[in-house]
CHARMM internal coordinates of N, CA and C (Angstrom, degrees):
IC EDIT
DIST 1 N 1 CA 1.4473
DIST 1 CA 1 C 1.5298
ANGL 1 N 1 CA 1 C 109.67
DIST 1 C 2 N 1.3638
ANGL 1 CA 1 C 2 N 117.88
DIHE 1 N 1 CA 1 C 2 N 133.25
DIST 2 N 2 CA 0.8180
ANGL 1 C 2 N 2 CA 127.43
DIHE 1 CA 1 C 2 N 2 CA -172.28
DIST 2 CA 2 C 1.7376
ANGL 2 N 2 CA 2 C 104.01
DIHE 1 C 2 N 2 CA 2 C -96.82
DIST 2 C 3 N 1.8647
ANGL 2 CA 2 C 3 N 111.65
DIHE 2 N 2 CA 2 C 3 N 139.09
DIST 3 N 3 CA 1.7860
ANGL 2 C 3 N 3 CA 133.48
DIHE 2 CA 2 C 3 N 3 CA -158.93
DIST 3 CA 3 C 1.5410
ANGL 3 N 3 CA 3 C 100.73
DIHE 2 C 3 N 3 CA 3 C -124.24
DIST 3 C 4 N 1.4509
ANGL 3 CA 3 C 4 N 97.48
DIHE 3 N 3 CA 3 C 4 N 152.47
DIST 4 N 4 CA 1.4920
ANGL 3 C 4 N 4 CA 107.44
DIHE 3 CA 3 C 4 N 4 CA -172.48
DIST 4 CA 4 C 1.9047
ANGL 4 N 4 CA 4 C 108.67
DIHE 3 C 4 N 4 CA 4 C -83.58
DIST 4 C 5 N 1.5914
ANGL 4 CA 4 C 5 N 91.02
DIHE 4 N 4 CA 4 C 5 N -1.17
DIST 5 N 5 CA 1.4319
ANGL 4 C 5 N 5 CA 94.69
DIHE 4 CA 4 C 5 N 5 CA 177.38
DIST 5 CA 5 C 1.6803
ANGL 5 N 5 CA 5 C 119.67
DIHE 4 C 5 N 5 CA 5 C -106.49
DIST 5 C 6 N 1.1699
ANGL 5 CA 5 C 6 N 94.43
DIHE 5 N 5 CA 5 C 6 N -12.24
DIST 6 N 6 CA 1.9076
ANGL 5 C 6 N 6 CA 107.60
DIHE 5 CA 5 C 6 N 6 CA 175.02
DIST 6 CA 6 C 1.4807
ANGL 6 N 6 CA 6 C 107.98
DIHE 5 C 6 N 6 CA 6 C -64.25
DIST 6 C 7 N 1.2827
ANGL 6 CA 6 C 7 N 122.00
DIHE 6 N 6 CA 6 C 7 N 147.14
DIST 7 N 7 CA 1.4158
ANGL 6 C 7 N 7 CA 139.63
DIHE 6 CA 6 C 7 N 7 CA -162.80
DIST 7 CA 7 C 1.8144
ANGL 7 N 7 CA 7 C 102.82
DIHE 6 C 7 N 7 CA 7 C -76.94
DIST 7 C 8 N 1.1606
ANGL 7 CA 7 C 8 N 106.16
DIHE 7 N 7 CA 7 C 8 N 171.57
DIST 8 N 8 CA 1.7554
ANGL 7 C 8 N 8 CA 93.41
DIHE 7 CA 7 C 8 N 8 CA 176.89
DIST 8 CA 8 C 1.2884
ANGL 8 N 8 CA 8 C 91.29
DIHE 7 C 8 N 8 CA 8 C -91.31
DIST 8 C 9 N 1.1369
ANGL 8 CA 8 C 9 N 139.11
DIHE 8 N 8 CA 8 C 9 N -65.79
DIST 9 N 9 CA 1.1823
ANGL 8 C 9 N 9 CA 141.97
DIHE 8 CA 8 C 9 N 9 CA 170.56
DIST 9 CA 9 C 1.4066
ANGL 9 N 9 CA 9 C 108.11
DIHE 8 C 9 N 9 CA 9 C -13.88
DIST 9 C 10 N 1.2189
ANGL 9 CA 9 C 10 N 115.35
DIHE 9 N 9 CA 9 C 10 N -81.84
DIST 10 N 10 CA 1.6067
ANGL 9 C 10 N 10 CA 110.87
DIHE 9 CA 9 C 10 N 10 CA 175.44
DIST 10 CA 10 C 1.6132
ANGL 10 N 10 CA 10 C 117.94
DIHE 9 C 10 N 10 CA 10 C -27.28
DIST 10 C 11 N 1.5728
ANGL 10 CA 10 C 11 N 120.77
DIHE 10 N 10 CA 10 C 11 N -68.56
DIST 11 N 11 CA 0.9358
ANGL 10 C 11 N 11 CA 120.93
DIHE 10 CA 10 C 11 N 11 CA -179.14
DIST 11 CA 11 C 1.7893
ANGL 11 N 11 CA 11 C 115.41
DIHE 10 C 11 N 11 CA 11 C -67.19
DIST 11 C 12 N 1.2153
ANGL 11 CA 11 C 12 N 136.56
DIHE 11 N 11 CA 11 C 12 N -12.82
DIST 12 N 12 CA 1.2385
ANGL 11 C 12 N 12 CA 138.25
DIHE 11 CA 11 C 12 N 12 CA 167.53
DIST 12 CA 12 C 1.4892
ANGL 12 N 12 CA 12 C 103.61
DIHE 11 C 12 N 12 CA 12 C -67.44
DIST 12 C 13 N 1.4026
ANGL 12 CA 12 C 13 N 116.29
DIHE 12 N 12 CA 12 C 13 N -37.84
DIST 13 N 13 CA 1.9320
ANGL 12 C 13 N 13 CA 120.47
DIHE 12 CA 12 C 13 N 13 CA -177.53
DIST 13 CA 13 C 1.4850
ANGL 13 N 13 CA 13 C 103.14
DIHE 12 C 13 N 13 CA 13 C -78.97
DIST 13 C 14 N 1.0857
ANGL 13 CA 13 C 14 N 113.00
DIHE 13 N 13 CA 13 C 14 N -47.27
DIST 14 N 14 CA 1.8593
ANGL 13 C 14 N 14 CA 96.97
DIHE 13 CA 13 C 14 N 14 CA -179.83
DIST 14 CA 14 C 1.7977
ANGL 14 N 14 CA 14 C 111.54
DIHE 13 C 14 N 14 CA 14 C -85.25
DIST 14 C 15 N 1.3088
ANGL 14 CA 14 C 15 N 115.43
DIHE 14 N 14 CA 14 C 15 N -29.84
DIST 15 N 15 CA 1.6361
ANGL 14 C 15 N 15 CA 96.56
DIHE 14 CA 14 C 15 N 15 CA 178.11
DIST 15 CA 15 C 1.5836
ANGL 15 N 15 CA 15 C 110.00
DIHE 14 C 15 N 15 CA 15 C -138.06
DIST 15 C 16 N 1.3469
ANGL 15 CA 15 C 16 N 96.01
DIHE 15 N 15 CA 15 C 16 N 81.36
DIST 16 N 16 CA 2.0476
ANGL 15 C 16 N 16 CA 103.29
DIHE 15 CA 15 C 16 N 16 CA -170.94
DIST 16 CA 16 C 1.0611
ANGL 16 N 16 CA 16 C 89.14
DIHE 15 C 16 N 16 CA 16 C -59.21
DIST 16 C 17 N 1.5606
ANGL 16 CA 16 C 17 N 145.46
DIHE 16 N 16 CA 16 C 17 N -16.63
DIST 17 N 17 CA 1.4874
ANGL 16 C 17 N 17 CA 112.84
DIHE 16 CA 16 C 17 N 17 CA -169.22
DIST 17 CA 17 C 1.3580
ANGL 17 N 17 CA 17 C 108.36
DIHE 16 C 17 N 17 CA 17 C -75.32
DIST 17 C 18 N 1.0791
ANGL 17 CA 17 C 18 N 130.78
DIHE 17 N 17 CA 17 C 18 N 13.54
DIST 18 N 18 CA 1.7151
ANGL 17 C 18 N 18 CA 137.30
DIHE 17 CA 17 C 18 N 18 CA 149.30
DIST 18 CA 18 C 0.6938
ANGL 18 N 18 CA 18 C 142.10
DIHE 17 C 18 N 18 CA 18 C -14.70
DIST 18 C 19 N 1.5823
ANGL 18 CA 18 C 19 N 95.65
DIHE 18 N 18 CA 18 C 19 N -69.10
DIST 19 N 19 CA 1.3237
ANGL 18 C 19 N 19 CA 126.02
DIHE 18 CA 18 C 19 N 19 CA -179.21
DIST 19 CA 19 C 1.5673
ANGL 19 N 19 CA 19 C 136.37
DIHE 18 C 19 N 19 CA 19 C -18.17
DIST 19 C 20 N 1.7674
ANGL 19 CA 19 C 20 N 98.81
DIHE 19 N 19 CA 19 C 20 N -58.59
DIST 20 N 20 CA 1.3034
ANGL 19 C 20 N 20 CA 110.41
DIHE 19 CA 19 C 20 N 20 CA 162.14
DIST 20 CA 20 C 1.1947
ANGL 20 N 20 CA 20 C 120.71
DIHE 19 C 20 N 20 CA 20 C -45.02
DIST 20 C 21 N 1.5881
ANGL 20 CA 20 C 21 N 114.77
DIHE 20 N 20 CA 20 C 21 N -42.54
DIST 21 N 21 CA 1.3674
ANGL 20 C 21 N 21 CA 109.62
DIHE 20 CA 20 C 21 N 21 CA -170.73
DIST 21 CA 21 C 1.1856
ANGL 21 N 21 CA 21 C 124.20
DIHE 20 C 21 N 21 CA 21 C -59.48
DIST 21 C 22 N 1.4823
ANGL 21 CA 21 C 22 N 99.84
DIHE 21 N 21 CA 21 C 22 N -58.48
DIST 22 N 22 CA 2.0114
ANGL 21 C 22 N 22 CA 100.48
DIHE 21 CA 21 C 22 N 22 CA 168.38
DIST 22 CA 22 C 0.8672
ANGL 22 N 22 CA 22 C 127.24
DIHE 21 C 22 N 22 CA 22 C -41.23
DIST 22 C 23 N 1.4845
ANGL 22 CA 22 C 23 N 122.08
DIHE 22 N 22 CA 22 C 23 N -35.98
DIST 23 N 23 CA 1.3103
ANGL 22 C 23 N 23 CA 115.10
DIHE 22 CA 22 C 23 N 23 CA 166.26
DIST 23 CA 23 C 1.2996
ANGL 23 N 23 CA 23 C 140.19
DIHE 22 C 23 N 23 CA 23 C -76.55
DIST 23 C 24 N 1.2725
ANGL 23 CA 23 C 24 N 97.19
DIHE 23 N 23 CA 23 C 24 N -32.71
DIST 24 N 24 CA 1.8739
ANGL 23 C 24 N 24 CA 102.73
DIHE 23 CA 23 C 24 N 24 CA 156.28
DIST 24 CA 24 C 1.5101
ANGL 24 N 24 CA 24 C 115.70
DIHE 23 C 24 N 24 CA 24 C -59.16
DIST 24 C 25 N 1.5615
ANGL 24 CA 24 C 25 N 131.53
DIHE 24 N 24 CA 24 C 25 N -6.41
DIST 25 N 25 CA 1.3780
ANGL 24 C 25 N 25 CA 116.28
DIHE 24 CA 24 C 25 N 25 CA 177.94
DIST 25 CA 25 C 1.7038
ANGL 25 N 25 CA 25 C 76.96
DIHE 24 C 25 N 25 CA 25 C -126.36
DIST 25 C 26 N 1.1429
ANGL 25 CA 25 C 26 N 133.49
DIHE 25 N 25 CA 25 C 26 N 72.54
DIST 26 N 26 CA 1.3780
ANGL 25 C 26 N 26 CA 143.87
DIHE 25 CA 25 C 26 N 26 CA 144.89
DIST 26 CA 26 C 1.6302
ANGL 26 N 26 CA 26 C 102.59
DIHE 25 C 26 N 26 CA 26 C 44.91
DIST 26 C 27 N 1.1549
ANGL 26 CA 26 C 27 N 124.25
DIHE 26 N 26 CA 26 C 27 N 20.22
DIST 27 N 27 CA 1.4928
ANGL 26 C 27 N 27 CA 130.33
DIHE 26 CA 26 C 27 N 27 CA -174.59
DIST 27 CA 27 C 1.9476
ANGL 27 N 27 CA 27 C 115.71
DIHE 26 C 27 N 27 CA 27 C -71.47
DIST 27 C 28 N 0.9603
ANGL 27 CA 27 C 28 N 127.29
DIHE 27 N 27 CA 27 C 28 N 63.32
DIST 28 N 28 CA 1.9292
ANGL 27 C 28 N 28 CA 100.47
DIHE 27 CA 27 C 28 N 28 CA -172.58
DIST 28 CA 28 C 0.8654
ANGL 28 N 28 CA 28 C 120.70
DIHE 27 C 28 N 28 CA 28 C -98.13
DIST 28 C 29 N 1.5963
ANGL 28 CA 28 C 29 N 96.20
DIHE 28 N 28 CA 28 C 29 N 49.06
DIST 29 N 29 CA 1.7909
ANGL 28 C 29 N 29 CA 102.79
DIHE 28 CA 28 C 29 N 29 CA 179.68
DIST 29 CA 29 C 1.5582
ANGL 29 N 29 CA 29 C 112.62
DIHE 28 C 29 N 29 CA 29 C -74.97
DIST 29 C 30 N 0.9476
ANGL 29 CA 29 C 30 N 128.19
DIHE 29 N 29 CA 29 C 30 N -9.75
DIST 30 N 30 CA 1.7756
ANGL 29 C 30 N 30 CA 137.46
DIHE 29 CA 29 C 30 N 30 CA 156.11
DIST 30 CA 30 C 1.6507
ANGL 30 N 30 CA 30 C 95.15
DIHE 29 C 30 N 30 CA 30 C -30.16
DIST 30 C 31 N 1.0510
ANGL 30 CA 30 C 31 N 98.79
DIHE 30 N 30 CA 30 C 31 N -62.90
DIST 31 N 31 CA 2.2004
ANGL 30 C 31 N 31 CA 110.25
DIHE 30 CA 30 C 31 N 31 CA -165.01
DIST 31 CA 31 C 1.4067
ANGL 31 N 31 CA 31 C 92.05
DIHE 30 C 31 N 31 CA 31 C -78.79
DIST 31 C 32 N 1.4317
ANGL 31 CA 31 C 32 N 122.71
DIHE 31 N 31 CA 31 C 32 N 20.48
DIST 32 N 32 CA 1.9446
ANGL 31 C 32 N 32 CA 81.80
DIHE 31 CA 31 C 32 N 32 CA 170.53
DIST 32 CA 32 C 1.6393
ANGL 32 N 32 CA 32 C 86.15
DIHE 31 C 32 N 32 CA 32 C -122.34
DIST 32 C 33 N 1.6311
ANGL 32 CA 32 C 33 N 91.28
DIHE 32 N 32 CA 32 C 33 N 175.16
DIST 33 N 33 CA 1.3365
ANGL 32 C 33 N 33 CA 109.63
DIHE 32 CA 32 C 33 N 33 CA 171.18
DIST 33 CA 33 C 1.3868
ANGL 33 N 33 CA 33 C 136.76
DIHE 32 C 33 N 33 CA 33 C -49.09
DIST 33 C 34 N 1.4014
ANGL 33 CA 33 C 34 N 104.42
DIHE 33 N 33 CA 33 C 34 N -34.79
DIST 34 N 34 CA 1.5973
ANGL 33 C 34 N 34 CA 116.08
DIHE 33 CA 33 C 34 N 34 CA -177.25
DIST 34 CA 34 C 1.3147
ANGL 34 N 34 CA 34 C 119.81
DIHE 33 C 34 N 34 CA 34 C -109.93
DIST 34 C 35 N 1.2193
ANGL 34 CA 34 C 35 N 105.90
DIHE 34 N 34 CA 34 C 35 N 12.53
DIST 35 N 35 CA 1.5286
ANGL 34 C 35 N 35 CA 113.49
DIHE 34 CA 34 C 35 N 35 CA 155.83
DIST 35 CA 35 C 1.6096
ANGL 35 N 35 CA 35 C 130.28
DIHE 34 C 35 N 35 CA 35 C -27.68
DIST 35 C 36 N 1.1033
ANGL 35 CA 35 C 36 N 80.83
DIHE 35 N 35 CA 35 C 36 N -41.19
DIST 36 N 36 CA 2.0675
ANGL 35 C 36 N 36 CA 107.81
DIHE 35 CA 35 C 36 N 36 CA -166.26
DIST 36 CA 36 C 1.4578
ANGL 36 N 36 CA 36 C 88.12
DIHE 35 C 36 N 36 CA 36 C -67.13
DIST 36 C 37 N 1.6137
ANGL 36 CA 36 C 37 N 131.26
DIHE 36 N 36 CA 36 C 37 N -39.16
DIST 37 N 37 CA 1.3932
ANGL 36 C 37 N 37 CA 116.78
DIHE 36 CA 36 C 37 N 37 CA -120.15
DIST 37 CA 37 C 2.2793
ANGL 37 N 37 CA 37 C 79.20
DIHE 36 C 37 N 37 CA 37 C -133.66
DIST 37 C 38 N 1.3674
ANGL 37 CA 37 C 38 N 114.59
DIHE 37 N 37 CA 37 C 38 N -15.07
DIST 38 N 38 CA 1.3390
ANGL 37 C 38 N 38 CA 114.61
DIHE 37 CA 37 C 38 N 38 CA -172.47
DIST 38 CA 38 C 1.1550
ANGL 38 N 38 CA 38 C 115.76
DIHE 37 C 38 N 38 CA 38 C -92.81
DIST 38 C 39 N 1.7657
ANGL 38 CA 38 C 39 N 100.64
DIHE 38 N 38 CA 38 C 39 N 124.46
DIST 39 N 39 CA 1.8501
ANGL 38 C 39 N 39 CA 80.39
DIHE 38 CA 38 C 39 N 39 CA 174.50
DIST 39 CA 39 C 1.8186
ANGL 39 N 39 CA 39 C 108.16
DIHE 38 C 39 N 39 CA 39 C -78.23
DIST 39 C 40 N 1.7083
ANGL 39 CA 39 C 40 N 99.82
DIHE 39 N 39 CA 39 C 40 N -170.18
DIST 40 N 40 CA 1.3791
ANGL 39 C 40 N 40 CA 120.24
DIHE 39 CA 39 C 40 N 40 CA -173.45
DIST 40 CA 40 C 1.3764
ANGL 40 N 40 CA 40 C 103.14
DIHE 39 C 40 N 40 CA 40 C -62.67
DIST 40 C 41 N 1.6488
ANGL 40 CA 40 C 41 N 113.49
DIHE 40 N 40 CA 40 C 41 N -53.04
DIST 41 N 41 CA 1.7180
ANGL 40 C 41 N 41 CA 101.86
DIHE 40 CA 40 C 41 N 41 CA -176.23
DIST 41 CA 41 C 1.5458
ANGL 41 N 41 CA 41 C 127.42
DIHE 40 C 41 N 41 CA 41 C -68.03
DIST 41 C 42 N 1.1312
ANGL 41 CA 41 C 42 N 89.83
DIHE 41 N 41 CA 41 C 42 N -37.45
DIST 42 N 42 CA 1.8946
ANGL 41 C 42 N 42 CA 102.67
DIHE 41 CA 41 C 42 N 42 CA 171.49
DIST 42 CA 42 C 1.8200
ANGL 42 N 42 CA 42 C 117.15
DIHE 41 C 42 N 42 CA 42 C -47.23
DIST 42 C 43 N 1.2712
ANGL 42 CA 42 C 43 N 96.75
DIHE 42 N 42 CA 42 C 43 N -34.72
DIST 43 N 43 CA 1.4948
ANGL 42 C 43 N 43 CA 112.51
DIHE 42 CA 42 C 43 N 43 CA -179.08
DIST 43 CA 43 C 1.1769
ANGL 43 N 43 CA 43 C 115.22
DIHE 42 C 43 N 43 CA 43 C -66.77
DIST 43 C 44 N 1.3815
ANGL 43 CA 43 C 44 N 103.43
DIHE 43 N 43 CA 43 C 44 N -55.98
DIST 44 N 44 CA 1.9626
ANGL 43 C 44 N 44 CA 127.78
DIHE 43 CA 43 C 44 N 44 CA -153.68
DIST 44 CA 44 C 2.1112
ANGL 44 N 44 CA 44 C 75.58
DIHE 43 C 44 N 44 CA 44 C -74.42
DIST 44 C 45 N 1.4938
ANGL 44 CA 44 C 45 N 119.55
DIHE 44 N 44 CA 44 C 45 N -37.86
DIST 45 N 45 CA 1.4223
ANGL 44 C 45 N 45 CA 106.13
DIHE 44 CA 44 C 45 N 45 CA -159.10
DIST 45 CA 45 C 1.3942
ANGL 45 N 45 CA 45 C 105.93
DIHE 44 C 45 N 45 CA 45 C -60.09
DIST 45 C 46 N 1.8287
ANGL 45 CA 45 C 46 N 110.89
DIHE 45 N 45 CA 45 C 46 N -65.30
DIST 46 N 46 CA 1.1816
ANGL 45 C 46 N 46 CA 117.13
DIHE 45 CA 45 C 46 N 46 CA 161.90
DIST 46 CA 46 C 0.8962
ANGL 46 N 46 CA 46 C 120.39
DIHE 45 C 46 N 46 CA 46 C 13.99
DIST 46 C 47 N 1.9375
ANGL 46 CA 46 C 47 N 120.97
DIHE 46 N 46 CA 46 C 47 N -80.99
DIST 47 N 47 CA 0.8101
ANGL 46 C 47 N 47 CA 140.07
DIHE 46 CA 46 C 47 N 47 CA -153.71
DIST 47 CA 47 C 1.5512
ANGL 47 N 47 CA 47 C 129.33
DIHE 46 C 47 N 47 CA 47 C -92.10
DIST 47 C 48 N 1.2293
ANGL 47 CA 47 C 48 N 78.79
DIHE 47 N 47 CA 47 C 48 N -13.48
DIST 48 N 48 CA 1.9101
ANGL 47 C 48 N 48 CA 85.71
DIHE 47 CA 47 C 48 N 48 CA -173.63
DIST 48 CA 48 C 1.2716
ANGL 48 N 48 CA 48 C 113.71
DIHE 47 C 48 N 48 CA 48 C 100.54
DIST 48 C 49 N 1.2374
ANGL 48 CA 48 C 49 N 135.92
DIHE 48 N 48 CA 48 C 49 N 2.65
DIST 49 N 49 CA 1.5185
ANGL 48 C 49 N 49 CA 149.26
DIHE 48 CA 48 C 49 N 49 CA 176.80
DIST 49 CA 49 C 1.4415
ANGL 49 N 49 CA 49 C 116.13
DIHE 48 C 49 N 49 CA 49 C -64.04
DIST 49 C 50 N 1.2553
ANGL 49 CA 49 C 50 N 131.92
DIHE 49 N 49 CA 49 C 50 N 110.35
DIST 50 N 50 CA 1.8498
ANGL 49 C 50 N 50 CA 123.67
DIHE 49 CA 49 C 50 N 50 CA -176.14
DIST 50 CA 50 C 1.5388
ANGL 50 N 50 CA 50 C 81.11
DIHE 49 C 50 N 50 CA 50 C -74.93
DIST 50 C 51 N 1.2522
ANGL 50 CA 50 C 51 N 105.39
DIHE 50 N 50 CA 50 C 51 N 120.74
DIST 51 N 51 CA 1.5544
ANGL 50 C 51 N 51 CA 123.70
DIHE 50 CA 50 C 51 N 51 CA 162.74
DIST 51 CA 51 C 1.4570
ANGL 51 N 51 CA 51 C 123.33
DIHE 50 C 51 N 51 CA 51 C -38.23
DIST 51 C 52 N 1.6612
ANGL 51 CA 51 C 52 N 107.10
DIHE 51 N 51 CA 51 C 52 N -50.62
DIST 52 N 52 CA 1.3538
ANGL 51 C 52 N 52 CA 123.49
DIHE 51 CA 51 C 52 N 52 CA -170.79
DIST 52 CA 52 C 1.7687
ANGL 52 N 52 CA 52 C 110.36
DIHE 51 C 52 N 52 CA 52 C -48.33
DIST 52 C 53 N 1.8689
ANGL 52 CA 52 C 53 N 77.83
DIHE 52 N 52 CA 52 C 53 N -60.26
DIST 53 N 53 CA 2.1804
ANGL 52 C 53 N 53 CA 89.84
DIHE 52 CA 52 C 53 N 53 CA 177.15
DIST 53 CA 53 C 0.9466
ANGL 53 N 53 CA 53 C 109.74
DIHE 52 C 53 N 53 CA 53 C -56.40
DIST 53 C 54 N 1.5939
ANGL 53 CA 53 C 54 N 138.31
DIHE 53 N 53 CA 53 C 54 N -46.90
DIST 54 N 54 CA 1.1455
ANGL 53 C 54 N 54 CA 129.81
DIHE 53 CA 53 C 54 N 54 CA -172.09
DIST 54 CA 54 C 2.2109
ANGL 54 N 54 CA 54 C 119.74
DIHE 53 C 54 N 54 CA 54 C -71.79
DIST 54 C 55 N 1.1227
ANGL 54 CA 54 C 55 N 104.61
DIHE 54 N 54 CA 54 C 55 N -37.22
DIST 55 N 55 CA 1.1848
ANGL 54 C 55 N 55 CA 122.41
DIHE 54 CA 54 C 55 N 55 CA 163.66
DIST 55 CA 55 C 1.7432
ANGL 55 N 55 CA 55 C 101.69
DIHE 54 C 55 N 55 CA 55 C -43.54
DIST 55 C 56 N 1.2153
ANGL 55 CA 55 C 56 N 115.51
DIHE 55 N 55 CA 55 C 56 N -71.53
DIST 56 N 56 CA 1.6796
ANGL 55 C 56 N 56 CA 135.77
DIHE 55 CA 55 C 56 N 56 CA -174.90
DIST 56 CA 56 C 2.1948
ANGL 56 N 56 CA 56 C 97.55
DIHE 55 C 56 N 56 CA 56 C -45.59
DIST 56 C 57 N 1.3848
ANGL 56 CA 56 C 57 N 84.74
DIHE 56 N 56 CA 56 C 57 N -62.00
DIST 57 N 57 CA 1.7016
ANGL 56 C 57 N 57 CA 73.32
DIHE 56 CA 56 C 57 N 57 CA -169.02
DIST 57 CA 57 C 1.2614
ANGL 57 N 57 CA 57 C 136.87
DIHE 56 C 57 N 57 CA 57 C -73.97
DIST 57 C 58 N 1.6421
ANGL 57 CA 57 C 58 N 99.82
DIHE 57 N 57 CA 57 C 58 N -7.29
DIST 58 N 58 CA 1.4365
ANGL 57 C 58 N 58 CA 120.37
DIHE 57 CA 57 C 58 N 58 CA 173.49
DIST 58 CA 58 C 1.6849
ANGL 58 N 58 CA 58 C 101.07
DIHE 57 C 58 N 58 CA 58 C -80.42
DIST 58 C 59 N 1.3960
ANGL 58 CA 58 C 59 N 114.41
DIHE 58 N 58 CA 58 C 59 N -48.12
DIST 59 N 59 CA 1.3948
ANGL 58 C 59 N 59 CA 102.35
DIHE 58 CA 58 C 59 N 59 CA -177.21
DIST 59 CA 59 C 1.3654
ANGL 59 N 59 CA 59 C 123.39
DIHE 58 C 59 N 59 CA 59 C -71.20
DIST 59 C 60 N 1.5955
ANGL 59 CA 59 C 60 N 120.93
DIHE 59 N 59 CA 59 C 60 N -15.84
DIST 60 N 60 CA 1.3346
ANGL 59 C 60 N 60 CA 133.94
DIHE 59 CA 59 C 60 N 60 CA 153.55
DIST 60 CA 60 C 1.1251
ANGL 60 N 60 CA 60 C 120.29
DIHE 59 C 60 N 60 CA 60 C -57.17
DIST 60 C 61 N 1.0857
ANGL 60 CA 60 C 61 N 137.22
DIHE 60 N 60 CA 60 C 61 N -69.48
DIST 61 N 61 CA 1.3799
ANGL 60 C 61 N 61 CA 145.22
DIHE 60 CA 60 C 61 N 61 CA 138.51
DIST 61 CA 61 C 1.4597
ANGL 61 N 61 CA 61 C 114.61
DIHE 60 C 61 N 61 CA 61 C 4.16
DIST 61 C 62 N 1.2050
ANGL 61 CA 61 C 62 N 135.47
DIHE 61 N 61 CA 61 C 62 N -54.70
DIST 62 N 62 CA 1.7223
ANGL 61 C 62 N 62 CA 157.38
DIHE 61 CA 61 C 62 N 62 CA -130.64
DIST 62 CA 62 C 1.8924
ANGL 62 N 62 CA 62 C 92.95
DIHE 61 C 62 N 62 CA 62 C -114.47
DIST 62 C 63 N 1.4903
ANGL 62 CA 62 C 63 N 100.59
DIHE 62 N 62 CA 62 C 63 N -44.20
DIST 63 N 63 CA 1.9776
ANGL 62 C 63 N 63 CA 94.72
DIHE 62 CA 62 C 63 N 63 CA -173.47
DIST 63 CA 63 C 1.4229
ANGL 63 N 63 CA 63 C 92.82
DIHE 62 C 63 N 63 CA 63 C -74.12
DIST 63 C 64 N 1.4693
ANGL 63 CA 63 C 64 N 108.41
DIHE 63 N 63 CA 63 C 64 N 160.78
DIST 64 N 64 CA 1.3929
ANGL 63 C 64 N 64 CA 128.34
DIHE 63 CA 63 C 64 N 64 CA 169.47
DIST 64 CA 64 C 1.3296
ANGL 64 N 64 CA 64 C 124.54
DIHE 63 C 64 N 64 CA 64 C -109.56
END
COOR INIT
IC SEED 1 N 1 CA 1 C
IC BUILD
């Protein structure tokens, strides 16, 4: 399960099928530097991302 405190990085290494997702909520924090070092909410804030949805579709995304 994917946490609003896990790194993007982290979650890009255990479930790349992600990917899409971030990018469908305009996220490309994959390409930046501090990926390694950002958590999920800090990011989604940044950006303007409601954490919750984004939290939800990544973990939707993630079940099989």
């Amino acid at each position: 399960m994917i946490t609003k405190e896990m790194t993007i990085t982290e979650i890009l290494r255990r479930y790349p099928e992600t990917l899409p997702v971030f990018e469908r909520h305009g996220l490309d924090c994959y390409d930046c530097q501090i990926a390694e070092f950002e958590q999920l909410e800090h990011g989604a804030t940044v950006h303007k991302v409601d954490i919750e949805t984004l939290l939800d579709d990544l973990n939707r995304h993630t079940r099989k």
